[in-house]
C-alpha positions as CSV (number, residue, x, y, z in Angstrom):
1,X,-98.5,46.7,-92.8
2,X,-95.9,44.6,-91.6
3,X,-92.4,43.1,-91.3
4,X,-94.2,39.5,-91.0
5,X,-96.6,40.5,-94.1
6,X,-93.7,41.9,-96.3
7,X,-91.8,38.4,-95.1
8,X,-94.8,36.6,-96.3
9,X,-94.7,38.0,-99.7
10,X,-91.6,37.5,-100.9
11,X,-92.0,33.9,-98.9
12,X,-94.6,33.1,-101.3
13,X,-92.8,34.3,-104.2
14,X,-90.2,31.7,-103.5
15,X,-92.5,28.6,-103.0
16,X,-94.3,29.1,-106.1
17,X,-97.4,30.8,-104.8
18,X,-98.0,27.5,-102.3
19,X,-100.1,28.6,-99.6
20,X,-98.5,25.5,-97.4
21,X,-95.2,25.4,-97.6
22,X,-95.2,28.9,-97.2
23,X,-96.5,28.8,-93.8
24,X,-94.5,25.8,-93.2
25,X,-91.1,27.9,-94.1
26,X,-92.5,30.5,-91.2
27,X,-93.7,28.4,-89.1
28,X,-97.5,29.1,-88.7
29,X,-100.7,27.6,-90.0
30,X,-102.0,27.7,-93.2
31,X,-104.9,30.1,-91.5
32,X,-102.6,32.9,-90.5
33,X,-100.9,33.1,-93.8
34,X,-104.6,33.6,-95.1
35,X,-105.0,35.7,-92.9
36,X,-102.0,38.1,-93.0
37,X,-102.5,38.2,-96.8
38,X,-106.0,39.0,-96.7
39,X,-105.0,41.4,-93.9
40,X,-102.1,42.9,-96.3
41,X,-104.1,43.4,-99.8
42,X,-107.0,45.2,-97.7
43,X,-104.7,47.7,-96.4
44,X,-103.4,48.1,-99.9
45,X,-107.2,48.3,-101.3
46,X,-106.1,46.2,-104.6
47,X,-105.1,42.3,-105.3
48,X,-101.3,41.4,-105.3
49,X,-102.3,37.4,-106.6
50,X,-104.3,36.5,-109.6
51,X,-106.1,33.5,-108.2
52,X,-107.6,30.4,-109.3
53,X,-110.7,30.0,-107.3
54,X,-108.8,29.7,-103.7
55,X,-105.1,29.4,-105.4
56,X,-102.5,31.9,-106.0
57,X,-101.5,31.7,-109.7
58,X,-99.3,34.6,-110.3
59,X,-99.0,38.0,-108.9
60,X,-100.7,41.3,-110.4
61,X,-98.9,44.2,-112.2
62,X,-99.4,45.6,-108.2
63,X,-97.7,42.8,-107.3
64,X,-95.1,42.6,-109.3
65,X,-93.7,46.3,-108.5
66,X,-94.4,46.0,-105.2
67,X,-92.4,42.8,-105.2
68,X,-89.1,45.0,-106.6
69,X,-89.8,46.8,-103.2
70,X,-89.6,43.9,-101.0
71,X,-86.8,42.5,-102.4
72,X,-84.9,45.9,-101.6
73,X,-86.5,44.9,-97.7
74,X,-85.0,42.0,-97.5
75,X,-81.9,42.7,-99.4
76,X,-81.3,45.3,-96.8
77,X,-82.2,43.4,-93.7
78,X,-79.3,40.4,-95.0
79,X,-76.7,43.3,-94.9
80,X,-77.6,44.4,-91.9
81,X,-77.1,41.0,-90.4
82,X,-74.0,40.7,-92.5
83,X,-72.4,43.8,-91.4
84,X,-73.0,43.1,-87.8
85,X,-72.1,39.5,-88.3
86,X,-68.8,40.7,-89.9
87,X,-68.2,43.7,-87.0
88,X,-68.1,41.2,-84.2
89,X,-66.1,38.2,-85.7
90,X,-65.0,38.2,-89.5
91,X,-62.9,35.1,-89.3
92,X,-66.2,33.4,-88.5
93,X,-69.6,32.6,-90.6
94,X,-70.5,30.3,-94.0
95,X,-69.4,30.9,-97.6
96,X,-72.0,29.6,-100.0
97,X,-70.2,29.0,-103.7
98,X,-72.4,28.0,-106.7
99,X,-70.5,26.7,-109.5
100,X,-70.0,24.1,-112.3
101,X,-68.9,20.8,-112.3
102,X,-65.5,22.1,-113.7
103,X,-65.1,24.6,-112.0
104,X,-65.2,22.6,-108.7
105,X,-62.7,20.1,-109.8
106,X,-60.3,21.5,-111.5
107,X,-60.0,25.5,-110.5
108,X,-61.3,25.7,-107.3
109,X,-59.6,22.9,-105.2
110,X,-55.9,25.1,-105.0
111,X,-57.9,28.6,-104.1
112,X,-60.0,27.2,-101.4
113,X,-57.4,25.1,-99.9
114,X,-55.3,28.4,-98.7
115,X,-58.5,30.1,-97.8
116,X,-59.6,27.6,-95.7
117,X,-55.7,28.2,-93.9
118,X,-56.7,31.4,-93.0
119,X,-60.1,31.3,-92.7
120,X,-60.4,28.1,-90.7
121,X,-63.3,29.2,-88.8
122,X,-65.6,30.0,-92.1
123,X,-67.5,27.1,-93.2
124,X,-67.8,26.6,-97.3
125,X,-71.1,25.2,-98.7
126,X,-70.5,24.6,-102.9
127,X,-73.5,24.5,-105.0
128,X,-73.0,22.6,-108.1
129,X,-75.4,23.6,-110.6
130,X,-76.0,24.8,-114.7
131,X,-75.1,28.5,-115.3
132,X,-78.8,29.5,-115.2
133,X,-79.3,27.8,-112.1
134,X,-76.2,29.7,-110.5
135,X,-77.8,32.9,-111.2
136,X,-81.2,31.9,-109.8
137,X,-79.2,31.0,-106.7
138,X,-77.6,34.3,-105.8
139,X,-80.9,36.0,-106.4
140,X,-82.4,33.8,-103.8
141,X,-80.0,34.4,-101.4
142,X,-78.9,30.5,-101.6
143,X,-75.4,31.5,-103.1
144,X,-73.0,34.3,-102.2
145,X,-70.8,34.1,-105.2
146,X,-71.1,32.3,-108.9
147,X,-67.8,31.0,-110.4
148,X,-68.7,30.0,-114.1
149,X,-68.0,30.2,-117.6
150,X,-71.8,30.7,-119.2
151,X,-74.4,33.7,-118.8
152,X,-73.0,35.3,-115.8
153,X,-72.3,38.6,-117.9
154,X,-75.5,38.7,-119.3
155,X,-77.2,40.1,-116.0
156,X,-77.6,43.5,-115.1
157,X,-77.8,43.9,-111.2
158,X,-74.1,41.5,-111.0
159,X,-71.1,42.6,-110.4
160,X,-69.3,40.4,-113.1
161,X,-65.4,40.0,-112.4
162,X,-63.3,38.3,-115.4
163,X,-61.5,35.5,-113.6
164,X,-58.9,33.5,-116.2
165,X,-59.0,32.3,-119.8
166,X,-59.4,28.8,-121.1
167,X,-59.1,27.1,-124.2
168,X,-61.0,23.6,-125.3
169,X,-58.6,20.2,-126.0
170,X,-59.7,17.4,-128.1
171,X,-59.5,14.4,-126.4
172,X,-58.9,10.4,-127.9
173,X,-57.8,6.9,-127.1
174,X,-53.8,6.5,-127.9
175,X,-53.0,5.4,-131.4
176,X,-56.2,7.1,-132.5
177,X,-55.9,8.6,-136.1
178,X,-56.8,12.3,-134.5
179,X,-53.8,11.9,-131.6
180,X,-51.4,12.7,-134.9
181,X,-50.8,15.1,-137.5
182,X,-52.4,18.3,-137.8
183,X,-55.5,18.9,-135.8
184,X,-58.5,20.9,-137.7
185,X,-62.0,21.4,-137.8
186,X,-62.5,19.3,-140.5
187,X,-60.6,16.5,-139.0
188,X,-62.5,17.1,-136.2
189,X,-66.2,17.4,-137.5
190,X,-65.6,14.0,-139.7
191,X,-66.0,12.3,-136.1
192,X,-68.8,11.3,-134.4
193,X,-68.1,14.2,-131.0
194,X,-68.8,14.0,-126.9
195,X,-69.1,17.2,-125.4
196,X,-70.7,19.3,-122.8
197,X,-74.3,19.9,-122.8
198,X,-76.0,23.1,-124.0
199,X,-74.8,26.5,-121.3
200,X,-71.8,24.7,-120.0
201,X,-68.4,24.8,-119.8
202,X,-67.9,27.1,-123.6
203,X,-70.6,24.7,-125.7
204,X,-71.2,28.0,-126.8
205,X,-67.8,28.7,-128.6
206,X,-67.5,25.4,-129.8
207,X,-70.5,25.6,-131.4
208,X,-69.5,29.0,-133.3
209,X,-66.0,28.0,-134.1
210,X,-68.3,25.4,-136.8
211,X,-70.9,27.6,-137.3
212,X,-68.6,30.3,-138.6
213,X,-66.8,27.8,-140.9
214,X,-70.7,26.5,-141.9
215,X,-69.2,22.5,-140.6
216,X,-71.9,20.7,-138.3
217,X,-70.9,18.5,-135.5
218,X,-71.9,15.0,-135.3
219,X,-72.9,15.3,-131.6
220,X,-73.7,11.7,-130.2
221,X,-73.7,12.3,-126.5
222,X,-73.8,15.2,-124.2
223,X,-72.5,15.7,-120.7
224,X,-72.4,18.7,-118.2
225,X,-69.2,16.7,-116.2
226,X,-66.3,16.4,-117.8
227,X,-65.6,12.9,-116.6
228,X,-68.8,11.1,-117.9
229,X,-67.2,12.8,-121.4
230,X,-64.3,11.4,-121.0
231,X,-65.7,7.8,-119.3
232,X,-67.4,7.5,-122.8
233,X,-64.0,8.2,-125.5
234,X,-62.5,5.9,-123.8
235,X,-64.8,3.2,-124.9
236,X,-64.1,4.5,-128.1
237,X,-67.5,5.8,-128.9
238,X,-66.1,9.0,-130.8
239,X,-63.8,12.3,-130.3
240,X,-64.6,14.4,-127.2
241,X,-64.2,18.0,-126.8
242,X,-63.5,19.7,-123.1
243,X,-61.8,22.2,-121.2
244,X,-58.3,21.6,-121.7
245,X,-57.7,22.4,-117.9
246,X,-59.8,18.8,-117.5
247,X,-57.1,16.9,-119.0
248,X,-55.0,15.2,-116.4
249,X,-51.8,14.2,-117.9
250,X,-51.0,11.5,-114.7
251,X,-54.9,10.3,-114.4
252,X,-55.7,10.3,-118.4
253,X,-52.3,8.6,-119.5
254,X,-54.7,6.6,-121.8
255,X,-56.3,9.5,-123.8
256,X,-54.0,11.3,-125.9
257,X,-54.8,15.5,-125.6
258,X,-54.9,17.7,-128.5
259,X,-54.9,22.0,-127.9
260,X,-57.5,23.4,-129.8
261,X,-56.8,27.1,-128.5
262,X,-55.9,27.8,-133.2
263,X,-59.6,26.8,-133.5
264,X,-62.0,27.7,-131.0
265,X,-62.5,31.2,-129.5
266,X,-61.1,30.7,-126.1
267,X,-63.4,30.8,-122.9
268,X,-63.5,33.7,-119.7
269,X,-64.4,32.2,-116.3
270,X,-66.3,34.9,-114.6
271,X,-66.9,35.5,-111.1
272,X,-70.5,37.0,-109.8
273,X,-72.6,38.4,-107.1
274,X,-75.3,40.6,-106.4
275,X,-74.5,44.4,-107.1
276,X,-76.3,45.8,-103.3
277,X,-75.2,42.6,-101.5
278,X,-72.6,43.1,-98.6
279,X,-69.7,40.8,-98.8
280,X,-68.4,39.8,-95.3
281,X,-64.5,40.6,-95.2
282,X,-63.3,36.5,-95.4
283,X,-65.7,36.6,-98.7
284,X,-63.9,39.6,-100.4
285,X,-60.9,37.8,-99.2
286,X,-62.1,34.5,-100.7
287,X,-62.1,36.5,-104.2
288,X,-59.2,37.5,-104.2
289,X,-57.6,34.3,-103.9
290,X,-59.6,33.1,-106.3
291,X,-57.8,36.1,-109.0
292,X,-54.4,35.2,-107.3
293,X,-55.0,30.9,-108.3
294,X,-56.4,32.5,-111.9
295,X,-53.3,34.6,-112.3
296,X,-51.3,31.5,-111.4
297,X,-52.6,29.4,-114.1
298,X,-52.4,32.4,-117.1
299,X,-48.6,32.5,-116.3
300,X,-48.6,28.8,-115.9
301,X,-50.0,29.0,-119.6
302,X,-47.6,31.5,-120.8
């Protein structure tokens, strides 16, 4: 056994068992990653694929624990490269973020900008994606921290930090009948509603705010950005529902905002990494201005 066959597996692992673009990723033929699999499940005495005819499928119950193994390998080997990374230059490397839509508009833009002031040297790579998504990225390595709203505290190996608190705004043309009087869920539900799609941005609370009063929305259109919501109330196609941190009193002059913080649980942005993975100092750094910007905005709200 080694290194280059421990690489291989979790390689394969992350290219869906394809025998090519595995050896493309390290850079050998197809042949020797035959070869150097063949070579490892010999020494081992006992398949790690379940294989159809010549093609990997799926890995064994073998596999699969000797997968949890490997990932502790390479988990290891990225914090030693961290740590000495770190040791010789810590104003220097690349900050990967994966996030929302949202998020990357309308929180992150203040916290990065004074990061970036003292960190001018660390490159920033942002990852847009849905809340699953962001925690399939920092198990692959592809993200160093998740900023979101959705899931993140329903994983067991991440360190989950609570961030700020956010409640949802009704948003509607000027002069229409819900940008007066007494905003309710009934008003509300007798609409036809644009909001965000299913796992972003609190869907989940709206949808329980109704739920628990047993109203059902009339949703005609669903969005993971904010702005395509908004794009569409504007042409008048119905009421939409989004963070109320989206509405931008200069830019959305023509859409008249209504606080729904009375009627809809409000929302935690989280922030999230891997529990074992070393965090270069500018990173730790990074999250802590992201808690100074969220402290900001709760006594901005107060």
């Amino acid at each position: 056994m080694n290194l280059s066959q421990i690489e291989l597996f979790r390689v394969l692992q992350e290219n869906d068992f394809n025998l090519s673009k595995a050896a493309e990723k390290m850079h050998v033929v197809q042949s020797a990653v035959s070869r150097q699999l063949q070579l490892f499940e010999e020494e081992l005495g006992s398949p790690l694929y379940e294989r159809q005819g010549k093609k990997l499928i799926g890995l064994t119950t073998l596999g699969r624990r000797i997968m949890k193994e490997v990932a502790a390998i390479n988990l290891a080997k990225t914090n030693i490269q961290s740590i000495a990374a770190d040791y010789i230059d810590s104003n220097q490397g690349v900050l990967h973020i994966a996030t929302t839509h949202t998020q990357a508009k309308y929180f992150l833009p203040k916290p990065i900008l004074r990061f970036r002031e003292k960190y001018p040297g660390v490159r920033i790579y942002m990852i847009e994606a849905s809340p699953e998504q962001l925690i399939n990225k920092l198990h692959t390595r592809q993200a160093d921290i998740a900023i979101c709203t959705e899931k993140v505290g329903e994983v067991a190996d991440l360190v989950v930090k609570p961030c700020y608190e956010w409640h949802h705004a009704a948003v509607v043309p000027q002069r229409h009948p819900l940008s007066e009087g007494n905003i309710s869920l009934e008003r509300l539900a007798s609409y036809p509603i644009l909001t965000y799609s299913f796992g972003f941005t609190g869907r989940s609370n709206i949808e329980s705010a109704f739920k628990n009063t047993n109203m059902e929305l009339d949703i005609i259109l669903a969005a993971a950005d904010t702005d395509v919501i908004k794009t569409y109330v504007r042409l008048g196609m119905g009421a939409g529902i989004i963070a109320g941190m989206a509405y931008d009193p200069a830019m959305d002059q023509d859409l008249a905002a209504r606080d729904l913080s009375h009627l809809i649980p409000c929302s935690k942005t989280k922030i999230a990494y891997l529990k074992n993975n070393y965090l270069p100092l500018y990173t730790q750094h990074f999250i802590d201005e992201l808690l100074v910007a969220a402290n900001e905005l709760n006594l901005h709200k107060n």
